[in-house]
C-alpha positions in Angstrom: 0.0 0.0 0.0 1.6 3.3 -1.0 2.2 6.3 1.6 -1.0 8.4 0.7 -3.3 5.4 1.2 -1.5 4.1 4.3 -2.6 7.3 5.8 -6.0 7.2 5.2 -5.7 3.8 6.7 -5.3 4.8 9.4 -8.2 7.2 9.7 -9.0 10.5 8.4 -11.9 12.6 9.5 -12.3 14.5 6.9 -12.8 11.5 4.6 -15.2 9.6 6.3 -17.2 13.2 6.3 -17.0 13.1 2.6 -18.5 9.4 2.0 -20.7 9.9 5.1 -22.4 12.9 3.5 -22.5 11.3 0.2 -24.6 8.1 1.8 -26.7 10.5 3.6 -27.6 12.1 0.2 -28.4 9.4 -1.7 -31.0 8.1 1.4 -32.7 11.8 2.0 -33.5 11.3 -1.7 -35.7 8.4 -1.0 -37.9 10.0 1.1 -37.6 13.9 0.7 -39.7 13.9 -2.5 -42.0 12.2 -0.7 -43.0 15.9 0.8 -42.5 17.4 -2.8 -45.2 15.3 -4.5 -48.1 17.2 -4.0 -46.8 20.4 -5.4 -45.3 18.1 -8.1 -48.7 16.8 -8.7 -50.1 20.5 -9.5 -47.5 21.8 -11.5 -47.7 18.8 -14.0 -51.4 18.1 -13.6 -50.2 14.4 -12.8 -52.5 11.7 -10.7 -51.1 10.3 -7.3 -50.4 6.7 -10.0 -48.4 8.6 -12.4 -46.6 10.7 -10.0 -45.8 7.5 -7.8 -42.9 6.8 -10.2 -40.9 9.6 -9.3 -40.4 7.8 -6.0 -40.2 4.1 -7.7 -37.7 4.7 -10.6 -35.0 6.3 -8.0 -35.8 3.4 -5.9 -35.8 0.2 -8.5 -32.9 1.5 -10.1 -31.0 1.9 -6.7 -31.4 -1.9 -5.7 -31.1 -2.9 -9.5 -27.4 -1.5 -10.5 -26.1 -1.9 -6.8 -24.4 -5.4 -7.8 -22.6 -3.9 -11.1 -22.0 -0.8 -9.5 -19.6 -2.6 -7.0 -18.2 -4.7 -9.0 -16.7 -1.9 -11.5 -16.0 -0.1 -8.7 -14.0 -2.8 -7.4 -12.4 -3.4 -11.3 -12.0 0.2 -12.2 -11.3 2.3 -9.2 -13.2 2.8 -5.9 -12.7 6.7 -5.8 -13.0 6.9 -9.7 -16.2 5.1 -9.0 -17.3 7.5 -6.6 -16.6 11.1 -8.3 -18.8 9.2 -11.5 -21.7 8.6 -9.1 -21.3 11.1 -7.6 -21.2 13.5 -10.7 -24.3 11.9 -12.3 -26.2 12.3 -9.4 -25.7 16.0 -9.7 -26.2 16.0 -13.7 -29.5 14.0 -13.4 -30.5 16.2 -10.3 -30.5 19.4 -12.5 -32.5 17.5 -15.1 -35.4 17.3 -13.0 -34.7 20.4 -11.2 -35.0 22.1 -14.8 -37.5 19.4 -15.9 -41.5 20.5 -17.0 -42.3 16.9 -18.3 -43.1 14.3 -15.8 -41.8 11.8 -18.7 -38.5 13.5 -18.4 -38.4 13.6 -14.6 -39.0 10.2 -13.9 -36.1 9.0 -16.4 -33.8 11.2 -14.8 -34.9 10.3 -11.4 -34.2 6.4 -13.0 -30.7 7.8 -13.8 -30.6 9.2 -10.5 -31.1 6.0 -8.8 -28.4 4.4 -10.6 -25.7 7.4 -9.8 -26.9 7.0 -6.3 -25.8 2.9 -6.3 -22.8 3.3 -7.9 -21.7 6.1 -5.1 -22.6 4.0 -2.6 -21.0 1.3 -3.1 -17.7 2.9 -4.2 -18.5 4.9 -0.9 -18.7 1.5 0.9 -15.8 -0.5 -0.8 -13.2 2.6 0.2 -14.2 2.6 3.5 -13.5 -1.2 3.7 -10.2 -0.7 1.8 -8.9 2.3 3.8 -9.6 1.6 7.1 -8.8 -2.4 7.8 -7.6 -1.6 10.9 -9.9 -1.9 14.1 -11.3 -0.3 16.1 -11.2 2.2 13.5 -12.6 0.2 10.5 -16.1 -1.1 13.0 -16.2 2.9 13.9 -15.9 3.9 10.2 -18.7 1.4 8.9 -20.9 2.3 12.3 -20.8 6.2 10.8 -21.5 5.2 7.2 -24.7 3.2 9.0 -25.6 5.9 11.0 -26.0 8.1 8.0 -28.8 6.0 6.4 -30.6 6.8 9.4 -30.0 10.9 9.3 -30.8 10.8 5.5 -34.0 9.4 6.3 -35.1 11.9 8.7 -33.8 14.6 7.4 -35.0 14.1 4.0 -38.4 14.6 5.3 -37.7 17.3 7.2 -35.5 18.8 4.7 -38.3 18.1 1.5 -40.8 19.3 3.6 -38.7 23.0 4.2 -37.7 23.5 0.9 -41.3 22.3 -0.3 -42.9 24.5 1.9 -41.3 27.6 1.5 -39.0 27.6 -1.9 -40.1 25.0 -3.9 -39.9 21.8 -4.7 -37.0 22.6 -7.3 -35.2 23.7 -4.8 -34.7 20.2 -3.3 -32.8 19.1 -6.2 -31.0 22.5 -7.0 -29.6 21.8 -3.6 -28.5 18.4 -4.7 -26.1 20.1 -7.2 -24.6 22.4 -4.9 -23.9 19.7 -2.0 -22.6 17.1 -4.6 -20.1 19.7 -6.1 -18.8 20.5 -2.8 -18.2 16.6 -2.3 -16.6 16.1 -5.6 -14.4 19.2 -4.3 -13.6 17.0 -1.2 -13.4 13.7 -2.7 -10.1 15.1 -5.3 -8.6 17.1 -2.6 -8.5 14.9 0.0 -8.9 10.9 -1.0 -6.1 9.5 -2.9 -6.1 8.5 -6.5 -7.2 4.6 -6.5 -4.1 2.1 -6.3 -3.5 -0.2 -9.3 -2.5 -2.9 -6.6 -6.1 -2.5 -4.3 -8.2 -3.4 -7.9 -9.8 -6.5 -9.1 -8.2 -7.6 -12.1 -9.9 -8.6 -15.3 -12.7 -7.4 -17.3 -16.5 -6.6 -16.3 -18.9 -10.0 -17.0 -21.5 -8.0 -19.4 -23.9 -11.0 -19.6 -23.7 -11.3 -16.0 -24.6 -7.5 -15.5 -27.1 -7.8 -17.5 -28.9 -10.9 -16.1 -27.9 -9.6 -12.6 -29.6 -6.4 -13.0 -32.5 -6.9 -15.2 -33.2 -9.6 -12.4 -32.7 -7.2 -9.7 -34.9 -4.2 -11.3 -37.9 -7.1 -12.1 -37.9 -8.7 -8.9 -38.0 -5.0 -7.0 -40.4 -4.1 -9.0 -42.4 -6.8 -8.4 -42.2 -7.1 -5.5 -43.5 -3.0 -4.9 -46.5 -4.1 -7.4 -47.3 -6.9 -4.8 -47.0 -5.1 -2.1 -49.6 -3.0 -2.7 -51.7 -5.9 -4.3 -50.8 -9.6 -3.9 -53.4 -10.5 -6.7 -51.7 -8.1 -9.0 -51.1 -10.5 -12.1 -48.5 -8.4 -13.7 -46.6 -8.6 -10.9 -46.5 -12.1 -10.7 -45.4 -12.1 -14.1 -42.4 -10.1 -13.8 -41.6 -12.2 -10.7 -41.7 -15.1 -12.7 -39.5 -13.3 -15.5 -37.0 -12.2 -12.9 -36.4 -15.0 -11.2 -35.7 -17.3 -14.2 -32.8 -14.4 -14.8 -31.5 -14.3 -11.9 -31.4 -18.6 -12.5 -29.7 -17.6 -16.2 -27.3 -15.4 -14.0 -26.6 -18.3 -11.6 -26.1 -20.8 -14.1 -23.5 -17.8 -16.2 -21.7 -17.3 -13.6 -20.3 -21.0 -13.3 -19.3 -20.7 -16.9 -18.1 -17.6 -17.2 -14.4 -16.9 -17.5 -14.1 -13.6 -15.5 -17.6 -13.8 -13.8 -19.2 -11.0 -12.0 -19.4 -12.5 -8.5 -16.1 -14.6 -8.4 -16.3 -17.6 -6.7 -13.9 -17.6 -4.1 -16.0 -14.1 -2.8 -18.9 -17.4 -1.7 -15.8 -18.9 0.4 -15.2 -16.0 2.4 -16.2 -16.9 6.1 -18.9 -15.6 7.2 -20.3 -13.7 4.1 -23.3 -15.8 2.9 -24.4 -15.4 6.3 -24.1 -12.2 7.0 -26.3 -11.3 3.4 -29.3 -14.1 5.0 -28.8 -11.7 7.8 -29.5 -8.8 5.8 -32.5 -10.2 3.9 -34.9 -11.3 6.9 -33.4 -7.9 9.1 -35.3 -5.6 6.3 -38.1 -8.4 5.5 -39.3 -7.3 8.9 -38.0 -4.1 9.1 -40.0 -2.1 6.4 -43.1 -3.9 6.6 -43.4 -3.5 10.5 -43.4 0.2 9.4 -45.8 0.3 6.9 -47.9 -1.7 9.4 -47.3 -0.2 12.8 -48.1 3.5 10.9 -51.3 1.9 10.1 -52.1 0.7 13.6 -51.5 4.3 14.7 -53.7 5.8 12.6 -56.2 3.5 12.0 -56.8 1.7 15.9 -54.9 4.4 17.8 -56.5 7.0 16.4 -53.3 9.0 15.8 -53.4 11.5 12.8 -50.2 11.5 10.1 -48.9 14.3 11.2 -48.7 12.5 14.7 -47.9 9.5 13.7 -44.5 10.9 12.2 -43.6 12.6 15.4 -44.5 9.3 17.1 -42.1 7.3 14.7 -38.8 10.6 15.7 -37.5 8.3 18.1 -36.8 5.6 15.1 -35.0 8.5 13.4 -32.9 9.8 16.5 -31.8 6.0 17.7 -31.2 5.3 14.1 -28.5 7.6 13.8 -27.0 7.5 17.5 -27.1 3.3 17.8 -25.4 2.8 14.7 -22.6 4.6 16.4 -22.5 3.0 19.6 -22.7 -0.4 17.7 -19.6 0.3 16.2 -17.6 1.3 18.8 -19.1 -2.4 20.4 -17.7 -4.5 17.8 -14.5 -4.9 18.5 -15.2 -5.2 22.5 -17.9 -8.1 22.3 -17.7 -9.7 18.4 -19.8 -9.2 15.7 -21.7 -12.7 16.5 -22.4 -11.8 20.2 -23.5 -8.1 18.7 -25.8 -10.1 16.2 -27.3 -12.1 18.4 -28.5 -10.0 20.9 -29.8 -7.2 18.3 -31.8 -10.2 16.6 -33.0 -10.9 20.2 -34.2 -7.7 20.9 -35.6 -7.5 17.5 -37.6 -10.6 17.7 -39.0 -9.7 21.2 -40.3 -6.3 19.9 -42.2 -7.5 17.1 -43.8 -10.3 18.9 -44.7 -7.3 21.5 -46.0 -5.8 19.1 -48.7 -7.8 18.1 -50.6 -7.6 21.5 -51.1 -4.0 21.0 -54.4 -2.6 21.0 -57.1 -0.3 20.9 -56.7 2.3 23.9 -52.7 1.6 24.1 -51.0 4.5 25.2 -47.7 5.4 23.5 -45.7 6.5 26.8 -46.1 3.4 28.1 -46.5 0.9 25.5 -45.6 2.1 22.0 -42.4 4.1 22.3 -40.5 1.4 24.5 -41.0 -1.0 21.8 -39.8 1.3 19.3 -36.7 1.5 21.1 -37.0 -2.3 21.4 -37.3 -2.2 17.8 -34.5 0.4 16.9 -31.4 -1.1 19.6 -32.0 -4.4 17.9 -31.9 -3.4 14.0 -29.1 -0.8 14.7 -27.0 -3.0 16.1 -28.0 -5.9 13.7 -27.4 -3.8 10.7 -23.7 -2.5 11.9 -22.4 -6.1 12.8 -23.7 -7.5 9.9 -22.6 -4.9 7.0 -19.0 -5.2 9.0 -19.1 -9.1 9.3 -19.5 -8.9 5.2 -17.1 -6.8 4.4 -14.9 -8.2 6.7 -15.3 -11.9 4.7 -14.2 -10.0 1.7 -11.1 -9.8 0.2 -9.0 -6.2 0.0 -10.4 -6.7 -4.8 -14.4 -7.2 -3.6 -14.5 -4.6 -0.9 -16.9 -2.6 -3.0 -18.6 -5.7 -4.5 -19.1 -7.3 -0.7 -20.9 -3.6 0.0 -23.0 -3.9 -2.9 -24.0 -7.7 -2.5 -24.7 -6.7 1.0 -27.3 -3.4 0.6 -28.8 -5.6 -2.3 -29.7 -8.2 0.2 -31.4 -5.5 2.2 -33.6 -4.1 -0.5 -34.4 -7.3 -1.6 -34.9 -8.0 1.8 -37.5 -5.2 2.8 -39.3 -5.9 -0.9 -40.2 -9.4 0.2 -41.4 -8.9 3.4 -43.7 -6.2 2.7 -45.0 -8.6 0.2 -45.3 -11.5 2.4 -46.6 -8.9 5.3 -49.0 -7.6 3.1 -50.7 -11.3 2.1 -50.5 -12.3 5.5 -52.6 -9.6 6.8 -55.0 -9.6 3.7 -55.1 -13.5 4.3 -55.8 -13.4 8.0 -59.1 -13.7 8.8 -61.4 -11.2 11.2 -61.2 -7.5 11.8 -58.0 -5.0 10.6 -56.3 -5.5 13.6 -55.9 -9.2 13.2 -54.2 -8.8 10.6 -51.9 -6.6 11.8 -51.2 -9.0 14.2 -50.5 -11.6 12.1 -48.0 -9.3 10.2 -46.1 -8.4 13.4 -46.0 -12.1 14.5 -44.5 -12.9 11.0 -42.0 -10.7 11.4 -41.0 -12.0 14.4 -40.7 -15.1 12.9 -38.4 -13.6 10.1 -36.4 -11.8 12.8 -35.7 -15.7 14.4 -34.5 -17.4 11.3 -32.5 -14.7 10.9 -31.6 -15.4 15.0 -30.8 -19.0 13.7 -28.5 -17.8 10.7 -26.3 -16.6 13.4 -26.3 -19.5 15.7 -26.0 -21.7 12.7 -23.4 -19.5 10.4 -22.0 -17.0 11.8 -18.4 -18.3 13.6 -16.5 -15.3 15.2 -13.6 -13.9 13.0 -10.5 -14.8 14.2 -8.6 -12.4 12.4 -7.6 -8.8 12.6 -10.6 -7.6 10.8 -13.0 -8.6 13.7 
């Protein structure tokens, strides 16, 4: 490792800043527009269906290029990675700040979404290549985590500001100016990508291709279903994308330089620590989708109330992350693991015996904390227990494989959530409970993965 990137090694500040702020960025743009929609809606004359997509294509294309965009990153340079994500993020962000077609908008939000992958994964891959060092490295990666929680508070509070008072264009103006100060920070202050840290060999096209065009039908299935199980398109495109991502299995045994090399499956730990991932966010998103609707519709709560009841979600999700970091390399990623799981599993089973009349003092907000110790300190073991069963050529690609297993992940379980409450039998509130119950019983197998795969690293990476 040459001199400038032994020094980042060993931990610079002002770095970490720079790809913290970047994660942050790309999250707040997941749900700030969220706040812009309705002002969207009236200057394009666009129904709540149509205008949907300018949430969607950011998202699909997000999970869908995360695999490719590690992998080049991994092959072609982490940093160089980054300042392209990075500057097409900005680019496409002017588009739709300029933009008066909805068509237009949504493509470029599409784009978007794709710019936003590729920076977080090359974001992700340098902070496993430059600090491999603990406790700094379980630190770094607890930061980076953290800032997935303070993008997705602040991007409502944020969207809702600049929404409220500027415009919604101002949202994505602001995009421009944040990203050019990072591209600023990102050539001043990390050093130019070492030939010796890349993967060598070429980038699998087929596999991209069957990889992604897998990845973008299944999420987008999987939304479709969400919002209707009997939705026969969406069961088509299902069908379609798992039969590519099979084609992408059965490519990558053959392929000469594939895009998932196969010693990255024999790192210790890894395949583990993606299971992991999956049933985490399987509960994870659809216990929020269902415990806002309790709120509102047993509890009585109105939205606005219902967000300021869900704050304490926000704040823990960007103060645990950094306490679970600083825990890793005192108690071990599998003893951190296991008791986040355990907590988790615990608070959605509690959750299910909640019921009309329940106050939120003394019921509701100490199972949200339940809820928020275990996935923060689920998530931060986990992402580092991946990237730590990579080697120093697939740090970006182990990132990449690893926030693809959460989207995946929170796609499926709000599909399986969703039929399981539509499925239940008796009033609205059974089937709530019957959601909450199976995610507790998503949290567990996830609970077993641990017992059952996760061995504690014996080596310097924790």
């Amino acid at each position: 490792m040459d001199a400038p990137v032994r020094r980042a090694a060993q931990g610079s500040g002002a770095v970490l800043a720079i790809l913290c702020t970047a994660q942050a960025l790309d999250i707040m743009n997941l749900s700030s527009v969220n706040m812009a929609l309705p002002e969207m809606a009236r200057d394009w004359n666009a129904s709540p269906e149509q205008l949907s997509w300018v949430v969607s294509a950011y998202s699909l294309m997000f999970a869908g290029f995360l695999m490719v965009a590690g992998r080049a990153a991994d092959l072609y340079g982490r940093r160089r990675a980054l300042l392209c994500g990075m500057a097409l993020f900005a680019a496409t962000s002017a588009v739709v700040w300029a933009s008066h077609s909805l068509v237009i908008a949504v493509a470029a939000r599409a784009v978007q979404g794709a710019g936003a992958a590729v920076t977080v994964s090359a974001a992700l891959g340098l902070i496993g290549a430059l600090w491999r060092e603990e406790p700094g490295r379980s630190r770094a990666l607890g930061a980076f985590g953290a800032m997935g929680g303070v993008g997705l508070a602040f991007g409502l509070v944020v969207g809702g500001a600049l929404a409220g008072s500027i415009g919604w264009r101002a949202m994505f103006a602001m995009n421009v100016l944040v990203v050019v100060a990072l591209i600023a920070g990102v050539l001043a202050l990390i050093p130019a990508d070492d030939p010796q840290d890349r993967a060598h060999g070429h980038l699998d096209l087929p596999g991209a291709a069957l990889v992604t065009a897998g990845l973008l039908g299944l999420s987008f299935a999987l939304t479709q279903l969400g919002k209707d199980v009997a939705d026969g398109a969406g069961w088509a495109v299902a069908a379609v994308a798992v039969i590519l991502l099979a084609g992408f299995v059965v490519w990558q045994r053959r392929a000469a330089q594939p895009l998932v090399p196969p010693e990255v499956w024999k790192r210790p730990n890894l395949a583990a620590a993606l299971a992991v991932a999956v049933f985490l966010y399987a509960g994870w998103v659809g216990v929020n989708y269902f415990a806002a609707l309790l709120l509102q519709n047993i509890l009585g709560f109105s939205p606005l109330t219902t967000g300021v009841a869900f704050l304490p979600l926000a704040i823990g999700g960007t103060l645990l992350p950094l306490v679970a970091g600083r825990l890793v390399p005192r108690v071990g990623v599998r003893r951190l693991m296991l008791f986040g799981l355990t907590c988790y599993t615990i608070g959605l089973a509690l959750f299910s015996l909640v019921g009309p009349g329940a106050n939120y003092w003394t019921v509701i907000l100490p199972l949200l904390i339940i809820l928020i110790i275990g996935l923060s300190q689920t998530f931060v073991s986990a992402n580092i227990t991946a990237l730590s069963g990579a080697g120093t050529e697939e740090q970006a690609l182990a990132g990449a494989m690893f926030n693809t297993a959460l989207q995946v992940g929170g796609g499926l379980g709000l599909a399986v959530l969703s039929t399981v409450a539509a499925t239940a039998g008796g009033d609205v509130l059974a089937g709530y409970r019957a959601a909450f119950l199976t995610a507790a019983g998503i949290s567990l197998a996830g609970l077993l993965t641990v017992l059952a795969g996760i061995r504690s690293p014996r080596s310097r990476n924790g």
